[in-house]
Steps between C-alpha positions, in 0.01 A plus 500: 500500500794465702623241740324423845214745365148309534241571206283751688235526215332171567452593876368851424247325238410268764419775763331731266240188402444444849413876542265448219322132597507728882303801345266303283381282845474839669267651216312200482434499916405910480269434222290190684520707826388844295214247309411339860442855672299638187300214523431584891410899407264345278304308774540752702345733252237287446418472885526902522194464242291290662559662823394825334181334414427381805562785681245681234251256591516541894468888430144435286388254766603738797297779350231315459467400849557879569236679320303691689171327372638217627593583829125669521357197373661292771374757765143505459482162386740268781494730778138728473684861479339774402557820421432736771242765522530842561382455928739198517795713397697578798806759400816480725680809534856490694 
């Protein structure tokens, strides 16, 4: 070593374990954040599913409020329709 030289080893050691203690806080901060928004797919996921379901549902209920028997049902019964005769038919022509 020669005079008025300072050691530069210790300082480069020193920097280089900073680097390290830097890029082991950094992995450790990805990680939670990558474990934190796998956590959130999951629920999300999970709502996706039941909001599959549900939707199934509302399509069995809507066709059975749909069916045709149904609807006749509803007719005769609630409002005293009836199906027109062959005199009562009036046909529209434009």
């Amino acid at each position: 070593m020669r005079a008025g030289e300072t050691p530069k080893l210790p300082l480069l050691t020193g920097l280089l374990w900073l680097l390290v203690i830097i890029s082991a806080l950094l992995v450790v901060r990805t990680t939670h954040e990558a474990r934190t928004q796998l956590n959130l797919l999951e629920v999300k996921k999970r709502e996706a599913a039941a909001l599959h379901v549900q939707w199934g549902q509302y399509l069995l209920e809507q066709s059975a409020w749909a069916s045709l028997g149904r609807i006749e049902k509803e007719a005769t019964e609630k409002l005293n329709m009836v199906l027109p005769q062959g005199e009562q038919l009036i046909v529209v022509t434009p």
